[in-house]
MDAnalysis code that builds the backbone (N, CA, C; Angstrom):
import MDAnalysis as mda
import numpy as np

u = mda.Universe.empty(570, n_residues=190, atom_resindex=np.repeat(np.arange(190), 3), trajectory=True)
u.add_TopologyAttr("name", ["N", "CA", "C"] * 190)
u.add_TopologyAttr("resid", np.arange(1, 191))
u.add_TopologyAttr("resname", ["UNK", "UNK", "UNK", "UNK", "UNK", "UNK", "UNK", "UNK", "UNK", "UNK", "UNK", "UNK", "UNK", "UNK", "UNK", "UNK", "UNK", "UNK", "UNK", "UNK", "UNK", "UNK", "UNK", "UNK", "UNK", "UNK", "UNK", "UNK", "UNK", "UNK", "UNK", "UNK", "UNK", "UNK", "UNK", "UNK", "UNK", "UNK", "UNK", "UNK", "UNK", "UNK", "UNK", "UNK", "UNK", "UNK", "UNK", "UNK", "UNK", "UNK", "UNK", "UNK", "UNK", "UNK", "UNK", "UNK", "UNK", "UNK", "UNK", "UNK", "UNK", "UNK", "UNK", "UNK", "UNK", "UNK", "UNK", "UNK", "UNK", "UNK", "UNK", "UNK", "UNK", "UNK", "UNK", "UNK", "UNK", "UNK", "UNK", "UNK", "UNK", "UNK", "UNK", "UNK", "UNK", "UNK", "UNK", "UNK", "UNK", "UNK", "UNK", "UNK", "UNK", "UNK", "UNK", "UNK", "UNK", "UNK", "UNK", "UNK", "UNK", "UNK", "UNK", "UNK", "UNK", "UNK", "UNK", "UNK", "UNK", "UNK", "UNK", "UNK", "UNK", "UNK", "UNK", "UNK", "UNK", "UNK", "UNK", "UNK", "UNK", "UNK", "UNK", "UNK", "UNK", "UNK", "UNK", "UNK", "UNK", "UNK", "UNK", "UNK", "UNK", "UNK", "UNK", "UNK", "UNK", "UNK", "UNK", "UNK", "UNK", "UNK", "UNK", "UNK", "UNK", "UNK", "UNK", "UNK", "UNK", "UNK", "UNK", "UNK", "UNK", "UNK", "UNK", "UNK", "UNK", "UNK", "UNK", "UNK", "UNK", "UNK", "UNK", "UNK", "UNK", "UNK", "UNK", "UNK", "UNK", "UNK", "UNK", "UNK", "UNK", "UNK", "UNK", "UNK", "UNK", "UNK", "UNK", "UNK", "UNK", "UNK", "UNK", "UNK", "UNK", "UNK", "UNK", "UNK", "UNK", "UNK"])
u.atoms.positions = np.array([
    [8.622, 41.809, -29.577],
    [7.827, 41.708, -28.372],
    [7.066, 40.376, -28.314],
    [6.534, 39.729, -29.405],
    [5.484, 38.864, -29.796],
    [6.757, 37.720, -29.228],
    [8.253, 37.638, -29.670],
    [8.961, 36.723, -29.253],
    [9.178, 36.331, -28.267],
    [9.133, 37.632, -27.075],
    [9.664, 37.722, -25.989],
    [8.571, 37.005, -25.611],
    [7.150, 37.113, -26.004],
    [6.237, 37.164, -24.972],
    [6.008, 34.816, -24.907],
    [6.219, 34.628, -26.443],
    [5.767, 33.311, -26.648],
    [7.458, 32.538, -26.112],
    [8.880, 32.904, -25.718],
    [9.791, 32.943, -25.183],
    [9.289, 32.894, -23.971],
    [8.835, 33.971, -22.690],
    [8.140, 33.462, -21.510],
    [7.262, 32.368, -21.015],
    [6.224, 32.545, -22.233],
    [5.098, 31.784, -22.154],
    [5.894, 30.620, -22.095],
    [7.181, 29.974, -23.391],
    [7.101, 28.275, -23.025],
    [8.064, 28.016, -21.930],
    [8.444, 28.833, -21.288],
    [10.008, 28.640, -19.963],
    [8.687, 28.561, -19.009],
    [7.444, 29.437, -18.913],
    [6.137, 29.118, -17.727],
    [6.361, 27.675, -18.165],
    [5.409, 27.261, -19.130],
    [4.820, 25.869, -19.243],
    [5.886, 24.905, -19.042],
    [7.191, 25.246, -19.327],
    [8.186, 23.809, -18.947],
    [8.872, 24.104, -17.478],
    [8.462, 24.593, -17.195],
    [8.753, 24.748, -15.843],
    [7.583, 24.113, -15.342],
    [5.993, 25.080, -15.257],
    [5.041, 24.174, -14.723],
    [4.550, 22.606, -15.116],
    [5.044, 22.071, -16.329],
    [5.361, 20.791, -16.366],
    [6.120, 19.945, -15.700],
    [7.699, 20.891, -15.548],
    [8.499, 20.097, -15.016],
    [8.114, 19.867, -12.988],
    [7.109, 20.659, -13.290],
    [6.617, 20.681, -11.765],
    [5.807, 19.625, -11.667],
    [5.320, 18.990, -12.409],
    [3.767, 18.283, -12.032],
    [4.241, 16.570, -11.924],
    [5.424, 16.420, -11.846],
    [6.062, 14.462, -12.227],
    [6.052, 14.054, -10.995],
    [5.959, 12.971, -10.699],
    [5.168, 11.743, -9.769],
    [6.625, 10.466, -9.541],
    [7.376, 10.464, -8.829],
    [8.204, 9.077, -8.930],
    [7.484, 8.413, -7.664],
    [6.635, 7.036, -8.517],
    [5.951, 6.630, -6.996],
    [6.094, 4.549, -7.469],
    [7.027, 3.773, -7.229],
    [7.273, 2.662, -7.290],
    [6.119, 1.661, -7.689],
    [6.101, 1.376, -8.827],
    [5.136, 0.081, -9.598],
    [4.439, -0.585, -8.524],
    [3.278, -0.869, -8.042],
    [2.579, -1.913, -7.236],
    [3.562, -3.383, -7.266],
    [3.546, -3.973, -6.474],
    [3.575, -5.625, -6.404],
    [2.738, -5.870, -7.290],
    [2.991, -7.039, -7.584],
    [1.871, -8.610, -8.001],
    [2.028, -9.744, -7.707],
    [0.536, -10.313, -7.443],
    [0.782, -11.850, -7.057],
    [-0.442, -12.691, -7.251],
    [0.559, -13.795, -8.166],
    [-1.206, -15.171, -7.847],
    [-0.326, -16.044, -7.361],
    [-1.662, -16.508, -6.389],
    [-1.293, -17.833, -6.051],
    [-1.118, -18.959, -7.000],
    [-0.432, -19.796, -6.639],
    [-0.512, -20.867, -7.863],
    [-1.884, -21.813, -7.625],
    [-2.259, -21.643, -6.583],
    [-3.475, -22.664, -6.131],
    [-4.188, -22.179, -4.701],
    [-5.310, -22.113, -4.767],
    [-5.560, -21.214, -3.230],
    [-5.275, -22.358, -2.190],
    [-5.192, -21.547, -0.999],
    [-4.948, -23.117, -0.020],
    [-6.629, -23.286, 0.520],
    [-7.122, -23.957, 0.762],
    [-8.171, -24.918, 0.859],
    [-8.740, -24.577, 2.463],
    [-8.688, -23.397, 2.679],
    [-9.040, -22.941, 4.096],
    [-9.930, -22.064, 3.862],
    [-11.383, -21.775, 4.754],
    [-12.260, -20.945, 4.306],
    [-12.005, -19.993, 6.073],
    [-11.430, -18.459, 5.650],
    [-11.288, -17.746, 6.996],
    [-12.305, -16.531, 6.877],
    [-12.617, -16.565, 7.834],
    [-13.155, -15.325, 8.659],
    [-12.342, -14.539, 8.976],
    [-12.368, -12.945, 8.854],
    [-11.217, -11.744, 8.834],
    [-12.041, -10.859, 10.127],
    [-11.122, -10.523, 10.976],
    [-11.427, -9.569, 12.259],
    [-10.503, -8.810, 11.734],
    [-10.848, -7.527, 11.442],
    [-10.110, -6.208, 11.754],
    [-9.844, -5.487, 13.277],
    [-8.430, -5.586, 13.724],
    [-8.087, -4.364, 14.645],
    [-9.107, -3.355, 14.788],
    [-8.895, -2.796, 15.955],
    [-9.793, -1.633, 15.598],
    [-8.716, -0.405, 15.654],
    [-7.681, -0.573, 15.174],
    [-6.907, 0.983, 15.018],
    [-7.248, 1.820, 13.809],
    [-6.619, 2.884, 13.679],
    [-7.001, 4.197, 12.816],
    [-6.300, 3.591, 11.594],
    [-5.134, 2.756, 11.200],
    [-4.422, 2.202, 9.926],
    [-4.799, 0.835, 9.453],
    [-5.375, 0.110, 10.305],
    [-6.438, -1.116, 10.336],
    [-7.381, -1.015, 9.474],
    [-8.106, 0.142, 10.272],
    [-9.719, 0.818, 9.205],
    [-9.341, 1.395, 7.799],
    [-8.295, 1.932, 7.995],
    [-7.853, 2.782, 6.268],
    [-7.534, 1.436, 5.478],
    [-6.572, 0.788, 5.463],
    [-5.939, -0.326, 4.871],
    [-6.491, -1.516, 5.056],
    [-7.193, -1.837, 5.794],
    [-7.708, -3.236, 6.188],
    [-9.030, -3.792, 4.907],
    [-9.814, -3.301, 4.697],
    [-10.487, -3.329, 3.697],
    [-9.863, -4.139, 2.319],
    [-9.292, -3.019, 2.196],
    [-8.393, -2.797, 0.639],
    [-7.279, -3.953, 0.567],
    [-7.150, -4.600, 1.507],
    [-5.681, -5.628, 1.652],
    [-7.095, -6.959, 1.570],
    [-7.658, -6.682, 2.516],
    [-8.530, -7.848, 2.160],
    [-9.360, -7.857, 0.955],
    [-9.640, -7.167, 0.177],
    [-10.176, -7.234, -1.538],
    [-9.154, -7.999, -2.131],
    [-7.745, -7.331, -2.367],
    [-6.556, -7.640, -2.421],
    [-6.181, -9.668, -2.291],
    [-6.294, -9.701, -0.864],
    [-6.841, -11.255, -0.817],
    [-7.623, -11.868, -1.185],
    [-8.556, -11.141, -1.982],
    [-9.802, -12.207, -2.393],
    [-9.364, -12.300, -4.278],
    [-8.767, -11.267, -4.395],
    [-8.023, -11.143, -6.009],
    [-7.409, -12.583, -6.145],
    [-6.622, -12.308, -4.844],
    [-5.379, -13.471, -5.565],
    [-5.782, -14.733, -5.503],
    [-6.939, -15.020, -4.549],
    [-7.271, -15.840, -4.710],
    [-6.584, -17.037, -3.713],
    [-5.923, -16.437, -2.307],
    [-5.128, -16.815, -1.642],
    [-5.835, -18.312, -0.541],
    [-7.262, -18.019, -0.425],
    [-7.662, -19.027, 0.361],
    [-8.706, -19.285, -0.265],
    [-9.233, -20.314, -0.090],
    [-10.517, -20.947, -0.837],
    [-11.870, -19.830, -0.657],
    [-11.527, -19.477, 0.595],
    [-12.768, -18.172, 0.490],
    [-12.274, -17.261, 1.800],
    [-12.720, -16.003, 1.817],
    [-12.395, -15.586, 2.475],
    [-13.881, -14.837, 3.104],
    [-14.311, -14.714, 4.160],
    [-15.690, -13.455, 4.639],
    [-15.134, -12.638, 5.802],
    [-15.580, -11.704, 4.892],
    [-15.375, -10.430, 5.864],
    [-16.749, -9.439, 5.516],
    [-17.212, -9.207, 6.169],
    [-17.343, -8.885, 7.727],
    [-17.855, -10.379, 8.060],
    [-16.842, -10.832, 9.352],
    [-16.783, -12.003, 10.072],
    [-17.772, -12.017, 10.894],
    [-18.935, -12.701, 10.861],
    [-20.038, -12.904, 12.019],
    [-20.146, -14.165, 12.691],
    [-19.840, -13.949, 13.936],
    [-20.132, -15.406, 14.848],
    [-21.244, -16.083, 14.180],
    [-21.048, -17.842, 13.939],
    [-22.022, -18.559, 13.141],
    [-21.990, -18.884, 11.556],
    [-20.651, -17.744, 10.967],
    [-20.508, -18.374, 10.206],
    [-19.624, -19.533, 9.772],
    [-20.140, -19.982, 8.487],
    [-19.326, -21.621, 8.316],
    [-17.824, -21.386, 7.947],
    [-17.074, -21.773, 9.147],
    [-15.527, -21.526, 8.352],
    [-14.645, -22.444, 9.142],
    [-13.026, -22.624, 8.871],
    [-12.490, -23.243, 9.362],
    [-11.825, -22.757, 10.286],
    [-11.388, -21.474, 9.878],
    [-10.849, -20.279, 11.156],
    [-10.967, -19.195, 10.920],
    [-10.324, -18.260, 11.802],
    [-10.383, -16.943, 11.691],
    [-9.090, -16.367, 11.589],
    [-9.055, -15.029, 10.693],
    [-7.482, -14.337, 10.986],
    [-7.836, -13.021, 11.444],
    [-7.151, -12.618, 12.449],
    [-6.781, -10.950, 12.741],
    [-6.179, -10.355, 12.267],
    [-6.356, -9.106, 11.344],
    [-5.307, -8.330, 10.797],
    [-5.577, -7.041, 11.415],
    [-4.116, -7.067, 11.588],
    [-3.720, -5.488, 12.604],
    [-2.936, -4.805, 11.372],
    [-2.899, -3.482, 11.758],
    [-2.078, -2.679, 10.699],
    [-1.362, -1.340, 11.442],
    [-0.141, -1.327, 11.905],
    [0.453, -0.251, 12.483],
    [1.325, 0.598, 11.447],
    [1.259, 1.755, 11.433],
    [2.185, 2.691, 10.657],
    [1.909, 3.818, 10.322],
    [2.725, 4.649, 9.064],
    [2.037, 5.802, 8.880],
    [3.014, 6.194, 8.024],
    [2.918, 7.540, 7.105],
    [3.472, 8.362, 5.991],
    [3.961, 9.706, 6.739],
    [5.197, 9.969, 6.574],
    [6.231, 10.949, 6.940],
    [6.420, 11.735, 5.419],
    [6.448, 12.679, 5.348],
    [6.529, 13.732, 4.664],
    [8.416, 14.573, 4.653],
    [8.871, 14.842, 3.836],
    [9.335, 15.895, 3.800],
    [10.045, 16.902, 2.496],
    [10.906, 17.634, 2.672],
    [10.912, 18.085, 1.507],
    [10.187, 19.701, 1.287],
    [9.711, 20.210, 2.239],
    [8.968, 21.618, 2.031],
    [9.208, 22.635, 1.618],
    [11.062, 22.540, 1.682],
    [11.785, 23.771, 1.223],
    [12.207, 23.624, 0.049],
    [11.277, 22.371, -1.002],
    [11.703, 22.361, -1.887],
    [11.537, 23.525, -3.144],
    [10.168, 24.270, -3.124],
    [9.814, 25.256, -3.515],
    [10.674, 26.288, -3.226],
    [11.562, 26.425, -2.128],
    [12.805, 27.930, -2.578],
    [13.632, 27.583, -3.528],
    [13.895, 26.309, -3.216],
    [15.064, 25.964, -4.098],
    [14.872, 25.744, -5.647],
    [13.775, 25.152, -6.160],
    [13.304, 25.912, -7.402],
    [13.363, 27.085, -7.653],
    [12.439, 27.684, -7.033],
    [12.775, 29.455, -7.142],
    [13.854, 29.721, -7.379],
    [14.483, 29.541, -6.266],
    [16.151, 29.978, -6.641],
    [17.019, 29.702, -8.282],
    [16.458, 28.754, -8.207],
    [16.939, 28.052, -9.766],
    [16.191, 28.261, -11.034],
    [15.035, 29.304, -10.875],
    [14.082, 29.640, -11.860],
    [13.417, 28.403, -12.453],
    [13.805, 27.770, -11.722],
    [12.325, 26.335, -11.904],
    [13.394, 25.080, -12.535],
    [14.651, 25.560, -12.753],
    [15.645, 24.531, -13.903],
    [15.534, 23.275, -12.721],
    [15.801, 23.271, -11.461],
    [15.409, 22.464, -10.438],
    [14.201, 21.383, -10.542],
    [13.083, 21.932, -11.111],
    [12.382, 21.451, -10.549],
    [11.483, 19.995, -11.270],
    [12.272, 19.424, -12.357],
    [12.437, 18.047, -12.953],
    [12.636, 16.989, -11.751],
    [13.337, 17.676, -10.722],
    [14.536, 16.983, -9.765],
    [14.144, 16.400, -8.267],
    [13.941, 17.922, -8.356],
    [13.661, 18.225, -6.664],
    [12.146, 18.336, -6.362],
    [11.827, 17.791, -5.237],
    [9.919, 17.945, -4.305],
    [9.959, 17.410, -3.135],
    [8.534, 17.673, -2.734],
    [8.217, 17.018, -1.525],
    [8.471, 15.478, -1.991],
    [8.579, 14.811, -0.956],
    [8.735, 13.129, -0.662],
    [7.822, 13.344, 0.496],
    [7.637, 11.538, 1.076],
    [7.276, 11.191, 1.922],
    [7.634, 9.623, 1.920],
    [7.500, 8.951, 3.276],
    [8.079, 7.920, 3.305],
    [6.728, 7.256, 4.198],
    [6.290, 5.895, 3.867],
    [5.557, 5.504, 3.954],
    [6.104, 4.068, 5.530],
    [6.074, 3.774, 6.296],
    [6.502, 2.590, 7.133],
    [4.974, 2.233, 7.814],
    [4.693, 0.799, 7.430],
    [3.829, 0.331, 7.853],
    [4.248, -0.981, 8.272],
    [3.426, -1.196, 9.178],
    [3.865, -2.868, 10.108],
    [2.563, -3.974, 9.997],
    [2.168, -4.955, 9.191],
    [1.079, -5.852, 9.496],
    [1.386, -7.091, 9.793],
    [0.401, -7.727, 11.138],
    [0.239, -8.541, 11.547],
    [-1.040, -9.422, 11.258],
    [-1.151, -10.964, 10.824],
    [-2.284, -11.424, 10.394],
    [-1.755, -12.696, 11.716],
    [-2.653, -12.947, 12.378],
    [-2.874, -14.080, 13.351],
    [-4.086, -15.317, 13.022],
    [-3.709, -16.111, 12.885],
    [-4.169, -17.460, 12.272],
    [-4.714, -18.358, 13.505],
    [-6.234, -18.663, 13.640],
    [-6.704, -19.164, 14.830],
    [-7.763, -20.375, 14.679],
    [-7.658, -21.445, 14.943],
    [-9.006, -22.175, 14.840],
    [-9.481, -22.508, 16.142],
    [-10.553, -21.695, 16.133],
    [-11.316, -22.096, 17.368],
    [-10.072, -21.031, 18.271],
    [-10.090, -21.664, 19.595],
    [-9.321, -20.535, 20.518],
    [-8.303, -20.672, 20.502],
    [-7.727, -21.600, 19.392],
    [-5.926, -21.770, 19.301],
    [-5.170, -21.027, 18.381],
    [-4.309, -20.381, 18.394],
    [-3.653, -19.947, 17.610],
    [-2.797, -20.870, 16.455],
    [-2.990, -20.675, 15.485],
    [-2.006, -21.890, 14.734],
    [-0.938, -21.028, 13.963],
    [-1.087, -19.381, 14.230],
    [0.075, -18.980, 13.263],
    [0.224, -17.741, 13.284],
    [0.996, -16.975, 13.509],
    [1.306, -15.421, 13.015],
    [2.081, -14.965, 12.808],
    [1.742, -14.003, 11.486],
    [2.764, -13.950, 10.256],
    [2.706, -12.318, 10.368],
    [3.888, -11.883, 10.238],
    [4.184, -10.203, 10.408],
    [4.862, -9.928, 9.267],
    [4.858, -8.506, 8.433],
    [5.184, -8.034, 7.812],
    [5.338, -6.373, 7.940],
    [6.930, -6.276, 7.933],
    [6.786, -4.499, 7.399],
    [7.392, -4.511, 6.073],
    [6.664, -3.376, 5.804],
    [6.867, -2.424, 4.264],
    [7.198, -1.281, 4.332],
    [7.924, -0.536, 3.345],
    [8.819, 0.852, 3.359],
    [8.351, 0.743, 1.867],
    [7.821, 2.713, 1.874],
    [7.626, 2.965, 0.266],
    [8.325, 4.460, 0.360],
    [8.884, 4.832, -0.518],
    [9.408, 6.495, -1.019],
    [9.021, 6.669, -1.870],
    [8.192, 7.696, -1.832],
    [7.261, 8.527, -3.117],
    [8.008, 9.726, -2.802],
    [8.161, 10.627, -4.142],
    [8.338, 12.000, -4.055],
    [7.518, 12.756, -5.316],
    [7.335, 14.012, -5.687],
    [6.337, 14.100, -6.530],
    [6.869, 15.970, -6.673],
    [6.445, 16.255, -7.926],
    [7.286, 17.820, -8.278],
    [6.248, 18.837, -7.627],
    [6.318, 19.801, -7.334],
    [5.509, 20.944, -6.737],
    [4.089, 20.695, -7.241],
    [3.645, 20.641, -8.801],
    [2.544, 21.367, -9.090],
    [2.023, 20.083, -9.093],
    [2.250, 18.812, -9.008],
    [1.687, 17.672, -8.875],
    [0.379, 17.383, -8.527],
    [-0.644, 16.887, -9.079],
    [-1.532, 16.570, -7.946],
    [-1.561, 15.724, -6.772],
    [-2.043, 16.311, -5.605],
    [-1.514, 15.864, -4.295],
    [-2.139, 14.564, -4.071],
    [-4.109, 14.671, -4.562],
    [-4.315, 13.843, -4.185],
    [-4.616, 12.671, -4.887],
    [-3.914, 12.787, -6.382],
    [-3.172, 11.197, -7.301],
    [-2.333, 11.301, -6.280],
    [-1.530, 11.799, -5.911],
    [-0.043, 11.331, -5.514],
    [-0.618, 10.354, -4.392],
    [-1.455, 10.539, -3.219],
    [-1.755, 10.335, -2.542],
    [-2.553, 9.014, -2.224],
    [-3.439, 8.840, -3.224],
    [-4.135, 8.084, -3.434],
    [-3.437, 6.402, -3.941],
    [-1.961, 6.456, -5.046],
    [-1.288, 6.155, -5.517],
    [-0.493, 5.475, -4.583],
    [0.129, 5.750, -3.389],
    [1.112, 5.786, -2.225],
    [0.222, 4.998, -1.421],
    [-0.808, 5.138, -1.519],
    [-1.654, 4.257, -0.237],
    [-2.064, 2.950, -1.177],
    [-2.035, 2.798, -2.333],
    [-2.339, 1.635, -3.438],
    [-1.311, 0.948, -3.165],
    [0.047, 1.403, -3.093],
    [1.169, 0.949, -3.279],
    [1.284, -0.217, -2.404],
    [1.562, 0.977, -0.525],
    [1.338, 0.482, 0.495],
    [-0.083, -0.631, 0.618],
    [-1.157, -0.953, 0.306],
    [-1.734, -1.849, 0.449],
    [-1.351, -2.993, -0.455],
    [-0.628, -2.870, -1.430],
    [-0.352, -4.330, -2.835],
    [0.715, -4.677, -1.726],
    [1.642, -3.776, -1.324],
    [3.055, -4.444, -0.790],
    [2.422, -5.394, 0.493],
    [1.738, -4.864, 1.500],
    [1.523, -5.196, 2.549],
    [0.929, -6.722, 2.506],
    [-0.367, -6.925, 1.513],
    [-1.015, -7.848, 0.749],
    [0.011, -8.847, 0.208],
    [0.764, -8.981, -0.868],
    [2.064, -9.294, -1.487],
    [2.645, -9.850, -0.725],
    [3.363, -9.105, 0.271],
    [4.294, -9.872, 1.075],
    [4.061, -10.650, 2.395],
    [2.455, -10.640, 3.027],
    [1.804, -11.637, 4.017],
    [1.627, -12.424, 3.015],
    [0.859, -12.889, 1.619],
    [0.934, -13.622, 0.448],
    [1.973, -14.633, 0.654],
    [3.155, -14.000, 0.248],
    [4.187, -14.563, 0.262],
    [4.789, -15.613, 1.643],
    [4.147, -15.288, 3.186],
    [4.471, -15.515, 3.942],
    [3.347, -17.201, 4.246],
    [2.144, -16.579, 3.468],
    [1.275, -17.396, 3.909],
    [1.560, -18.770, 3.071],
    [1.854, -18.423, 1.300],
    [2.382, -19.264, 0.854],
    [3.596, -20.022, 1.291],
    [4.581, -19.529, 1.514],
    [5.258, -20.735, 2.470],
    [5.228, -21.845, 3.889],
    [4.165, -21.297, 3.987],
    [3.598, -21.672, 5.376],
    [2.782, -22.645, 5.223],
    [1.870, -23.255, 3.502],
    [1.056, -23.715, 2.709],
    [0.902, -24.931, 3.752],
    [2.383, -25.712, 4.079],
    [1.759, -27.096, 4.256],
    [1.418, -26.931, 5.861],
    [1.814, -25.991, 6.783],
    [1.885, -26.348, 8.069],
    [0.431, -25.391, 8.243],
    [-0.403, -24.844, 7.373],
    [-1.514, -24.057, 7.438],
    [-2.478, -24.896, 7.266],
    [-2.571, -25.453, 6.005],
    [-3.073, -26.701, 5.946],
    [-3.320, -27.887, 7.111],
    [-2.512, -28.208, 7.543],
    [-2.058, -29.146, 8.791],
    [-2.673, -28.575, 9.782],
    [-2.740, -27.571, 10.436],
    [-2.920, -26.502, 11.740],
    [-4.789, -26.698, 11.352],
    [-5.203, -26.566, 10.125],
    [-6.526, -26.484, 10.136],
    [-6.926, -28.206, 10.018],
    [-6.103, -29.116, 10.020],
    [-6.746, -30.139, 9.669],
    [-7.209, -30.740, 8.279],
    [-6.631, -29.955, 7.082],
    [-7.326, -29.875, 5.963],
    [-6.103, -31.142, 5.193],
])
């Protein structure tokens, strides 16, 4: 009986283990090799993915060290050379719900395998302005797939997926702005 019972007990625990795994894609990274020599002022959009992400992308920019300085919150009067707008359109799609029968069905042998997912598509736009001219705008979308086992915690998973989505988003305007180095430069006069 004592066998049977410590026999149940470890098929529970490797099952509810095999429930709790996370596949959620390594962050980006990035330094600049040299900041570019522009001091901007940051306007946030005022949309609902702007306010979530907008923050966190701009910390993000001040890490890498991408412009000689960056201020945000942007107040008319301060000393700078321009300003950028960052907009942020997108959102996280979910699916996967029926993944829990299908474990069941499989007495949990499934469930290493199979979970909810969600798919992450976000769109950012940073607009580059001195004074009332525009000198530049640089767009970026990003795609992330997270999926995560039943007993997972939702809101690591969660928390994790929106880290992701802000390094990529960050990362790859980075990347855009760095090639852009000499005609950014130029556009500000620097």
């Amino acid at each position: 009986m004592k066998q049977h019972r410590s026999g149940l007990l470890f098929l529970m625990m490797l099952t509810f283990c095999g429930c709790a795994w996370q596949r959620i894609p390594v962050p980006p990274q990035y330094s600049a090799s040299a900041p570019i020599p522009i001091r901007l002022g940051i306007i946030l959009d005022e949309s609902q993915s702007t306010a979530y992400y907008g923050p966190g992308i701009i910390n993000l920019r001040k890490e890498m060290k991408l412009f000689e300085s960056i201020i945000y919150p942007y107040r008319k009067g301060d000393i700078l050379d321009g300003v950028m707008k960052l907009s942020i359109k997108g959102g996280w799609k979910g699916s996967g719900r029926g993944a829990g029968v299908l474990i069941g069905l499989t007495l949990g042998l499934a469930s290493a395998g199979v979970g909810p997912s969600m798919t992450g598509v976000h769109y950012a736009t940073a607009v580059l302005s001195k004074g009332a001219t525009e000198t530049g705008k640089y767009t970026v979308h990003v795609e992330s797939n997270v999926t995560w086992g039943m007993a997972a915690n939702t809101t690591e998973v969660s928390n994790k997926s929106d880290d992701l989505q802000r390094r990529k988003i960050a990362v790859e305007m980075a990347k855009k702005f760095e090639a852009d180095r000499t005609l950014i430069i130029k556009a500000f006069g620097k």
